[in-house]
TORDO-303169 format. One record per residue (C-alpha): residue in one letter; x, y negated, z negated. Coordinates in steps of 0.05 Angstrom, whole numbers, plus 32768, in hexadecimal, padded with zeros to 4 digits. Each point is the difference from the previous one (the first is absolute). Layout:
BEGIN
aXYZ ...
//
This chain:
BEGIN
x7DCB7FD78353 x7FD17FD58023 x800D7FC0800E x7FF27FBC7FDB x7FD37FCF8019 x7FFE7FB87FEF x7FB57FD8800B x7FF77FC98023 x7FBE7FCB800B x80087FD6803F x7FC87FD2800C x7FF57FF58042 x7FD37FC3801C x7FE680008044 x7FD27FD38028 x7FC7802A7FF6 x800680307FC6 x803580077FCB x800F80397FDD x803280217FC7 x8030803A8013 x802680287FD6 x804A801E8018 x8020802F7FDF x804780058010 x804080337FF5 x8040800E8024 x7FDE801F8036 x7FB67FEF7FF1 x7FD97FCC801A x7FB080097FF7 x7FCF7FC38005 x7FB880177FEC x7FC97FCD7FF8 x7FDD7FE57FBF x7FCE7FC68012 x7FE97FDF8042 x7FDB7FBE8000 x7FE47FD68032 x80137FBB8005 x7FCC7FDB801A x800F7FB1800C x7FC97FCC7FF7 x7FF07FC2801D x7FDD7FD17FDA x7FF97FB98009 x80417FEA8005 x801C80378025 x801380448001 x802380147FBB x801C80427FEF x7FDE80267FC6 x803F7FFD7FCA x7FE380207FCA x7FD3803A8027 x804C800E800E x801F7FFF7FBB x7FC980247FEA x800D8035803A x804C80027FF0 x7FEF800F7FAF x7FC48033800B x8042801C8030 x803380017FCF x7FC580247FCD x7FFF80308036 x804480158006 x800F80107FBB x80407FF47FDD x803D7FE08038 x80407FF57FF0 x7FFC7FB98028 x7FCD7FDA802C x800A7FD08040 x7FDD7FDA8021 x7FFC7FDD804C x7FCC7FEE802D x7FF07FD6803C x802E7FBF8006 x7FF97FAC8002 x7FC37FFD7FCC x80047FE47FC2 x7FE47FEE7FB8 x80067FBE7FDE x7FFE80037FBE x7FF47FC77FCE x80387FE97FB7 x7FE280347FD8 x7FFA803C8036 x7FBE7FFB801B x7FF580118044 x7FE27FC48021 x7FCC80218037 x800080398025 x803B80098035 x7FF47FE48048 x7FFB80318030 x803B7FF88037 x7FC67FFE8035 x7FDA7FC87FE0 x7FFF7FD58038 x80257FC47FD9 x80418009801B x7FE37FE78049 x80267FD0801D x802C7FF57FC1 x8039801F8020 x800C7FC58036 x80037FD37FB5 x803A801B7FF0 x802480088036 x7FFA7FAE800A x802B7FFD7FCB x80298043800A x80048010804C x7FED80428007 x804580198014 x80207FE07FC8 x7FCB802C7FC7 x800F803B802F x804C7FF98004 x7FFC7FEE7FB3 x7FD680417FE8 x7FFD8032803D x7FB0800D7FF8 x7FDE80018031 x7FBC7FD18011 x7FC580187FE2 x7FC47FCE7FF5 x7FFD80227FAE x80447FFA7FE7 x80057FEE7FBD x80297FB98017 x7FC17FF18027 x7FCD80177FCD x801C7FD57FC9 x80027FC38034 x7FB780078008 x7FF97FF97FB3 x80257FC97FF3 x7FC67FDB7FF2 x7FD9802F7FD7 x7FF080037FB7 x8010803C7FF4 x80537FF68016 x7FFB7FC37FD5 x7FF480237FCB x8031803B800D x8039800A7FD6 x80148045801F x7FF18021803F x8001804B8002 x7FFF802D8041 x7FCC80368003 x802B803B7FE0 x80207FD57FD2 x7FBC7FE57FE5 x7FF1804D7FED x804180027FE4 x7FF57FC77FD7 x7FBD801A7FE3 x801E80437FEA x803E7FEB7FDC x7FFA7FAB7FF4 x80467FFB802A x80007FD2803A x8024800D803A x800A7FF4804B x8016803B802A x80307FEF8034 x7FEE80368040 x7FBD7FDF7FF2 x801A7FB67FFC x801E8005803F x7FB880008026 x7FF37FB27FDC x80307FDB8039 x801A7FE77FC1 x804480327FF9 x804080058022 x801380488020 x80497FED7FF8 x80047FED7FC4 x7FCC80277FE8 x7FE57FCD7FCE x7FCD7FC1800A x800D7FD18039 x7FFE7FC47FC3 x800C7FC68036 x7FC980178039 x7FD380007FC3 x80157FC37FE4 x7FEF7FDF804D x7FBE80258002 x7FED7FE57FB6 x7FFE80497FE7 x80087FFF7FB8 x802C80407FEB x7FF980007FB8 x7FC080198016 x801A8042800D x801C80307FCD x804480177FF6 x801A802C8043 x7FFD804C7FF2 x801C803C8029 x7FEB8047800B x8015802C7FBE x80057FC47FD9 x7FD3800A7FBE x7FC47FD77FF8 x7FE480087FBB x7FD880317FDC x7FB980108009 x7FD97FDE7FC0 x7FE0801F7FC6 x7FC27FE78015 x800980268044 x801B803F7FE2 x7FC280047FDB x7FD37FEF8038 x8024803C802E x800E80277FCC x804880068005 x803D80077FD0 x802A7FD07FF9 x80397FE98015 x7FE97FFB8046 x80357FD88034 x7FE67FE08033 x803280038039 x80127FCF803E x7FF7801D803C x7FFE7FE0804D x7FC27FE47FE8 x7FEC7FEB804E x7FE580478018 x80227FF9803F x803E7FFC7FD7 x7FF880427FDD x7FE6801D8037 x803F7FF6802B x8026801C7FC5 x7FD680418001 x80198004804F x801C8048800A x80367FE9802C x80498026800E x80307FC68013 x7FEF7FB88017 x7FED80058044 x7FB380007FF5 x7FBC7FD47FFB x7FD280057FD9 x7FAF7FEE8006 x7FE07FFC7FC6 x7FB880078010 x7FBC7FEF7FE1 x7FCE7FC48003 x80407FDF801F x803C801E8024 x80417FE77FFB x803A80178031 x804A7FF17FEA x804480137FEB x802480077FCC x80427FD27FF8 x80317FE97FCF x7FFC7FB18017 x7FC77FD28023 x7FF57FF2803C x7FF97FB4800E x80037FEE8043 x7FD67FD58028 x7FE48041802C x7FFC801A7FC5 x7FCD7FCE7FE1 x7FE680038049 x7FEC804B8003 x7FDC7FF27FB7 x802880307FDE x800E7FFA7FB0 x803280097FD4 x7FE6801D7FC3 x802F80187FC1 x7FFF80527FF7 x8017802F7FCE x804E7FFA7FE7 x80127FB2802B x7FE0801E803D x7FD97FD5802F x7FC1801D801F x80047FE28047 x7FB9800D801C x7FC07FED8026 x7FBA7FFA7FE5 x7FD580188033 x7FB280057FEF x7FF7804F7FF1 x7FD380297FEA x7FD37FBF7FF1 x7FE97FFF8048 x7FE3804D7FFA x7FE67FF07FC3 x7FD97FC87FFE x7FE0801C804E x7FEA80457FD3 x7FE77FD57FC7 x7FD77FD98034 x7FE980458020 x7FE080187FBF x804580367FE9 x7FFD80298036 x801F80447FF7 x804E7FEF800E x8019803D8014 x7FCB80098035 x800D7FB78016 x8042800A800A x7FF980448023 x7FCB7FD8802D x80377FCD800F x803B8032800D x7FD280188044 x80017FB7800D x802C7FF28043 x80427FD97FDE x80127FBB800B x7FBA7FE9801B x80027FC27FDE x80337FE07FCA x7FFB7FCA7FD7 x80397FDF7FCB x7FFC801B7FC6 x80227FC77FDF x7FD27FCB8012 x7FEA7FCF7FCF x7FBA7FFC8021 x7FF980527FE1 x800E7FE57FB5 x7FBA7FEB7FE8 x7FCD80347FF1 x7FBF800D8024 x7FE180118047 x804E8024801C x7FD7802F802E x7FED7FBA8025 x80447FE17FEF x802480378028 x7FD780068038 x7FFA7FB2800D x804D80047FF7 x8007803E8036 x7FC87FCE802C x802F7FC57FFF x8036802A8016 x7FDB801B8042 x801080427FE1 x7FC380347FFB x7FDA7FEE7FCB x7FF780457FCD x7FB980097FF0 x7FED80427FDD x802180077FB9 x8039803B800C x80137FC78046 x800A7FCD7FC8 x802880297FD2 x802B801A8039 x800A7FB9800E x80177FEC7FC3 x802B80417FF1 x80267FF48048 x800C7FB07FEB x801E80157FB7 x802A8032801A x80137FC78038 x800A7FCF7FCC x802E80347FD7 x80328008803E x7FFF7FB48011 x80187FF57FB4 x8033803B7FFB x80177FEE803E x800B7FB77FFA x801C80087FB5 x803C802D801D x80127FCD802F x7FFB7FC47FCD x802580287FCE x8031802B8028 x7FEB80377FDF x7FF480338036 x7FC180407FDD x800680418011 x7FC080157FD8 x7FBF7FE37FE8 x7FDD800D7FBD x7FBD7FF17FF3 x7FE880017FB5 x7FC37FEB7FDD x7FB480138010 x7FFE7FFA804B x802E80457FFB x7FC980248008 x7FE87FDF803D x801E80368028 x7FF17FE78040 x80177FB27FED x804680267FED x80058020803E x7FE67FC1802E x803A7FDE7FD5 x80358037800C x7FE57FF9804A x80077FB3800B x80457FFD7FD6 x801B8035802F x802280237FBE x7FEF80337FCA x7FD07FEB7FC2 x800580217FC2 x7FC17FEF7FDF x7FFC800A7FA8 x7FFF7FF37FD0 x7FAF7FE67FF4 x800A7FE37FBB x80427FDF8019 x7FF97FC07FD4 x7FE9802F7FC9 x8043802C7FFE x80277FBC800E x7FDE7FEA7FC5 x800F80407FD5 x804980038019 x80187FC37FEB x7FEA80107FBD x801880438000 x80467FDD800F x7FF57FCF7FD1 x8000803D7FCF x8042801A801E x7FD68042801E x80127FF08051 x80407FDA801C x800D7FC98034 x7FCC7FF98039 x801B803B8026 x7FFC80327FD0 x7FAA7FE47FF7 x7FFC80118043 x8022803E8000 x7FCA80147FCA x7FBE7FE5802D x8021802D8037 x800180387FD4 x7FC27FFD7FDB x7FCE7FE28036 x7FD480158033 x80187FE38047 x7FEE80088044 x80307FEE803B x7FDA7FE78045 x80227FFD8040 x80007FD58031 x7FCB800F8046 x7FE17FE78031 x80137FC68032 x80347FC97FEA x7FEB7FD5803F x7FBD7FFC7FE2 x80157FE77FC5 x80297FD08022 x7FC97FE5802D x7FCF80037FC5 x80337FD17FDF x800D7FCC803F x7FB180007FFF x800E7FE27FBE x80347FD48004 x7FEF7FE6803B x7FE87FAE800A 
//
C-alpha cells in the first residue's frame, strides 16, 4: 500500500527572489519540488529604496496557482521590515527597504536615552544599523506612522492579504529590539522609554498556531478549493531554516548561508552578558522556546554584488578559477558595516585589502578567493566565540541554505573551523517552513523526530577538515589585530 502524502505550500521570501514550494510529506517522506520563482527586485525612488509589496503578493498567488490544491500554506521571509497600514486596512506606501539609508546615525538616538548595554541586556539582539527599534525611530516624524493604526512585518503582511487575520509572529518579532528572549513576549517598558507605541503591532503568534483562512476572493484568483489554512510557521527564514537543521544531539552549529550568513547555536536560554553584547552576537527566538544565538556576518552578498558588477560571470568557472588561487592571500571582515550598501564591492574589497597593507587581489577568481577565505574566517571566528560565550562546546558544523553548493566555501569553512561540515539541506528554510506545518497537522513529532526525517530523506554531503590550522590562525590575528 503506498504511502499517504499530505501537501504543503511554503512561501519563501528572500532578498532577491521569492518563490513557492510545495512539500509533500508522510511518515518517511519528505519531497520539496518547486512551483514558482520570482525575482524581487527593490526600487529606489525618491524617497528611498522601497521594497516592491505587491510584485511579491502577486508572485506568492501566481505560486500558490501553481502548486495546485495544499492542504496548508506558510509563509516567512527576510526579517525587521514592515507595513503600515491605515483604520480601514490600507497599506500606507510601499515597505522601506532595511538598507534605505535612513536608519544612519539613528542608532546613537536611542541609545541617549537607552544606553546601549541596557537595550542589549534588555532584548539580547545584537547591533545592526536596520533593526526594526531603529527603523521606526527614524519615522517618528513621518506621515505615514501618524497615520498607522497597525504595523505588519513582511510575512505577516502576506498573511494578512490572504486570509484578513492580523497577526505578529514571534521568531520574527524578536529581530524588532522590541521583545524579551526571557520572557518571550514584548519588552512593554523599553518601549514605553523609547516612545514605541505597541498597539501598533498585532496580537503575538507562534509557529503552528493557525492564522486564518485563505479568502474567497483568493481561492478564486489561485484557483483553489476551499477551506485552505494558512499556517504559522518561524516566519523569520533563519528561523525555519535552523529548524530544518539535520542535527543528531546538541553539540552542533549551524550557518545558515545566502545573501547573509549567520553562525550560531542553538540554546534553550539567552545569552546576555556584557561580552556577549561585545562580540555582537544576538539572541533571536527559534522553533519550540529556543533561542537562536548567532552572528550576522555579510555572506554571500559580498560575491554577489562583485559578479553582478562583473556582468554574471559564469560561477562555477569563477569559483574553479579562485580554488587555484594561493589561500589566505588577503582577508577582509566579512561583517563589516562598510560591505552593507550596494555598488562598486570589487573596489570596496580591494581598497579594504590596501588599507590593510595586505596584497591587494586584482583579477576576478583573486577577488573571489579573497572573499571565500574571509567568510569561511568569519564562520570560525563566530562558532568559535559563540562556544565560549555560551559554554556550549560543537563537535560538528552544519551549513544549510544556498551557499551548500559552494563546495569549495564548505570546505574552506570545514578548513578554518578545524571540524567536520555537513552541508544540506538547500531549501532549508523551505522544509523548515513545510515541517512546522506538517506538525501542525500532527504528521511529524517534536523537533527531533523533524530532523530525524531531513536526515533520512535529504541529500547531504560531509566535508572534512584540511589543510593548515596555523594559517587560519595567523589569517585571523591578521584580523583582529590593532
Amino acid at each position: 500500500m503506498s504511502e499517504h502524502l499530505n501537501t504543503f505550500a511554503a512561501v519563501d521570501l528572500g532578498a532577491s527572489s521569492g518563490r513557492v514550494m510545495v512539500g509533500r510529506v508522510g511518515p518517511d517522506t519528505l519531497d520539496l519540488t518547486e512551483a514558482h520563482r520570482f525575482p524581487n527586485r527593490p526600487v529606489r525612488v525618491p524617497e528611498g529604496l522601497r521594497w516592491d509589496i505587491l510584485a511579491l503578493y502577486a508572485g506568492v498567488l501566481d505560486g500558490l496557482r501553481a502548486a495546485g490544491q495544499v492542504d496548508s500554506v506558510g509563509i516567512d521571509s527576510w526579517a525587521v521590515d514592515y507595513g503600515l497600514l491605515d483604520a480601514d486596512g490600507a497599506l500606507l506606501g510601499n515597505p522601506v527597504h532595511y538598507r534605505d539609508a535612513r536608519t544612519e546615525g539613528v542608532a546613537e538616538k536611542v541609545w541617549a536615552t537607552v544606553p546601549a548595554a541596557e537595550l542589549y541586556a534588555a532584548t539580547g539582539l545584537q547591533y545592526a544599523p536596520f533593526n526594526t527599534l531603529y527603523q521606526l525611530t527614524a519615522a517618528r516624524s513621518t506621515a505615514q506612522l501618524a497615520a498607522a493604526e497597525r504595523l505588519l512585518l513582511i510575512p505577516d503582511l502576506l498573511t494578512y492579504w490572504l486570509t484578513g487575520e492580523p497577526g505578529t509572529e514571534l521568531t520574527n518579532a524578536s529581530t524588532t529590539q522590541l521583545i524579551d528572549p526571557r520572557t518571550r513576549d514584548w519588552s512593554y517598558d523599553l518601549a514605553d522609554r523609547l516612545g514605541v507605541d505597541l498597539k501598533l503591532f498585532a496580537p503575538l503568534r507562534r509557529p503552528g498556531d493557525p492564522a486564518g483562512l485563505l479568502h474567497p476572493h483568493v481561492l478564486e484568483e489561485t484557483g483553489l478549493r476551499g477551506p485552505v489554512p494558512v499556517t504559522t510557521v518561524g516566519s523569520h527564514d533563519t528561523a525555519s531554516a535552523v529548524a530544518a537543521v539535520p542535527a543528531v544531539g546538541e553539540r552542533f552549529a549551524y550557518i545558515c548561508t545566502g545573501t547573509w550568513s549567520l553562525a550560531g547555536l542553538e540554546l534553550d536560554a539567552p545569552v546576555l552578558t556584557e561580552a556577549s553584547r561585545a562580540a555582537n552576537f544576538t539572541n533571536e527566538l527559534g522553533l519550540d522556546d529556543t533561542v537562536r544565538y548567532l552572528r550576522n556576518i555579510m555572506g554571500l552578498w559580498l560575491l554577489q554584488e562583485c559578479v553582478r558588477a562583473w556582468g554574471h560571470p559564469d560561477l562555477e568557472e569563477l569559483l574553479r578559477s579562485a580554488a587555484e588561487v594561493a589561500p589566505l592571500r588577503s582577508v577582509v571582515d566579512a561583517g563589516d558595516a562598510a560591505f552593507l550598501a550596494p555598488g562598486r564591492m570589487p573596489a570596496r574589497i580591494a581598497d579594504a585589502c590596501r588599507r590593510a597593507g595586505q596584497p591587494v587581489p586584482e583579477s576576478r577568481a583573486e577577488i573571489t578567493r579573497c572573499i571565500l577565505d574571509s567568510l569561511a574566517l568569519a564562520h570560525r571566528r563566530a562558532i568559535r566565540e559563540a562556544e565560549s560565550l555560551a559554554d556550549h562546546p560543537v563537535d560538528v558544523v552544519h551549513i544549510v541554505g544556498g551557499g551548500t553548493r559552494n563546495a569549495l566555501l564548505c570546505q574552506l569553512t570545514a578548513d578554518a573551523c578545524g571540524l567536520p561540515v555537513v552541508a544540506g539541506p538547500a531549501e532549508a528554510a523551505a522544509l523548515g517552513n513545510v515541517l512546522v506545518q506538517a506538525r501542525a497537522h500532527g504528521l511529524v513529532g517534536d523537533r527531533t523526530s523533524m530532523r530525524r526525517l531531513l536526515a533520512r530523506t535529504q541529500p547531504l554531503r560531509r566535508y572534512e577538515p584540511q589543510g593548515d590550522a596555523a594559517a587560519w590562525r595567523a589569517a585571523e590575528d591578521r584580523l583582529t589585530r590593532p
